[in-house]
C-alpha positions as CSV (number, residue, x, y, z in Angstrom):
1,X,-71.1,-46.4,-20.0
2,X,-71.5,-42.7,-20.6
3,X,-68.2,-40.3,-21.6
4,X,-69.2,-38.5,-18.9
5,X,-68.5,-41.8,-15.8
6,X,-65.5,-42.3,-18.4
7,X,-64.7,-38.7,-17.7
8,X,-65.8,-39.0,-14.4
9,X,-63.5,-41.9,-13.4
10,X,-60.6,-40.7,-15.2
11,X,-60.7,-37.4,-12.9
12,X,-61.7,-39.1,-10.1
13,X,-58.2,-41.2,-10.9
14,X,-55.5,-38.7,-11.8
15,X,-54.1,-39.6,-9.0
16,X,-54.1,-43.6,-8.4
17,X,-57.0,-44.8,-6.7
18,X,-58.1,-48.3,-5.0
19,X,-61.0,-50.5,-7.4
20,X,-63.2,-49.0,-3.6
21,X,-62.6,-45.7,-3.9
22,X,-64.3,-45.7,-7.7
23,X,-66.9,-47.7,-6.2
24,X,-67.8,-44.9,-3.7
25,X,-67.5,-42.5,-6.1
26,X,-70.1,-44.2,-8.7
27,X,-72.6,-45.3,-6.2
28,X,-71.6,-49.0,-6.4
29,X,-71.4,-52.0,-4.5
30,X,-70.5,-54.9,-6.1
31,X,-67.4,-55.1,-7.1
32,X,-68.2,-57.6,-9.9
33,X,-70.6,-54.9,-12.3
34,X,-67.7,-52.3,-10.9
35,X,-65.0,-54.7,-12.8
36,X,-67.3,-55.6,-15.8
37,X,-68.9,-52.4,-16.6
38,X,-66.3,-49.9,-15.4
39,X,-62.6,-50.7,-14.8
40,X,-62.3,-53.3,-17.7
41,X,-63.8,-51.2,-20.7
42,X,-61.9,-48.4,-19.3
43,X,-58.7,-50.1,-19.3
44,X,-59.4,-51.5,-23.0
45,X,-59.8,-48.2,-24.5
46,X,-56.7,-47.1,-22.3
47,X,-58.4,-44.4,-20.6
48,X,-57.3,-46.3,-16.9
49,X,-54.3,-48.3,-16.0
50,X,-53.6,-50.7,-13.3
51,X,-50.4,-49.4,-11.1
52,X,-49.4,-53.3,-10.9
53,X,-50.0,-54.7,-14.0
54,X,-48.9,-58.1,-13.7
55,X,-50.6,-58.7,-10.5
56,X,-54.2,-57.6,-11.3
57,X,-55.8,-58.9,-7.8
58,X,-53.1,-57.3,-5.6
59,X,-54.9,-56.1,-2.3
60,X,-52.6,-52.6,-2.9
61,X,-53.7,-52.5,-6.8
62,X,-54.9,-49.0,-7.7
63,X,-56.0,-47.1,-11.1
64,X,-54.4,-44.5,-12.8
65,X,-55.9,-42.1,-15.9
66,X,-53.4,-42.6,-19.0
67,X,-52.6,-40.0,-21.3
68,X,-56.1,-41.0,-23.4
69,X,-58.1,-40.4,-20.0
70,X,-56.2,-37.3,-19.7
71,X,-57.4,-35.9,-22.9
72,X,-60.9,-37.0,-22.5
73,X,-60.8,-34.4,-19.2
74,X,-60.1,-31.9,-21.6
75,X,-62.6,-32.1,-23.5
76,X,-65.5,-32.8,-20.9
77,X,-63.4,-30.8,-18.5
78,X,-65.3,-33.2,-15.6
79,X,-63.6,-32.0,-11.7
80,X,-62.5,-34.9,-9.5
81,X,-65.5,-34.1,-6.9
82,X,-68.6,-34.0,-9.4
83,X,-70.4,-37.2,-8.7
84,X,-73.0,-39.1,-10.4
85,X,-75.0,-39.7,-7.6
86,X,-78.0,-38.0,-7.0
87,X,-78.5,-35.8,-4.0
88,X,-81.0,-37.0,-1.9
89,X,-84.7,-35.0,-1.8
90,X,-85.5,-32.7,0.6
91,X,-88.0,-34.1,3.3
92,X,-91.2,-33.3,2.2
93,X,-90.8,-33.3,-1.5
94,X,-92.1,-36.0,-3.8
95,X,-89.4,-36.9,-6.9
């Protein structure tokens, strides 16, 4: 993972968002290489944190930036909407 998903992510959860939400927002559809590649290396360099710890597979669980993923923002200064998808070509075009 790249600092800037980490930084992405982290903006994308300054304020608590559902495991689907982050999903969406990286492009992703499993929600196994969503949990192995994203949340979980997030959360052990305490850049996210579950809102219910002790109940990691709660259907209302959400993610929350700490005060580590709060400082990475600073310093990529990444905005909440910036996505890592790419925009899709213009009819016509070859890419």
């Amino acid at each position: 993972m790249t600092p800037h998903v980490a930084a992405q992510v982290a903006a994308l959860c300054r304020e608590p968002q559902p495991a689907k939400a982050i999903m969406a927002e990286l492009g992703l559809k499993s929600w196994e290489t969503c949990q192995a590649n994203y949340l979980a290396p997030l959360m052990a360099m305490h850049i996210l944190e579950r809102t219910i710890p002790g109940k990691p597979r709660s259907r209302i669980q959400r993610y929350r930036t700490t005060e580590a993923g709060l400082a990475i923002l600073r310093t990529h200064q990444v905005s909440p909407t910036s996505s890592s998808r790419k925009a899709p070509m213009p009819r016509g075009t070859r890419g």
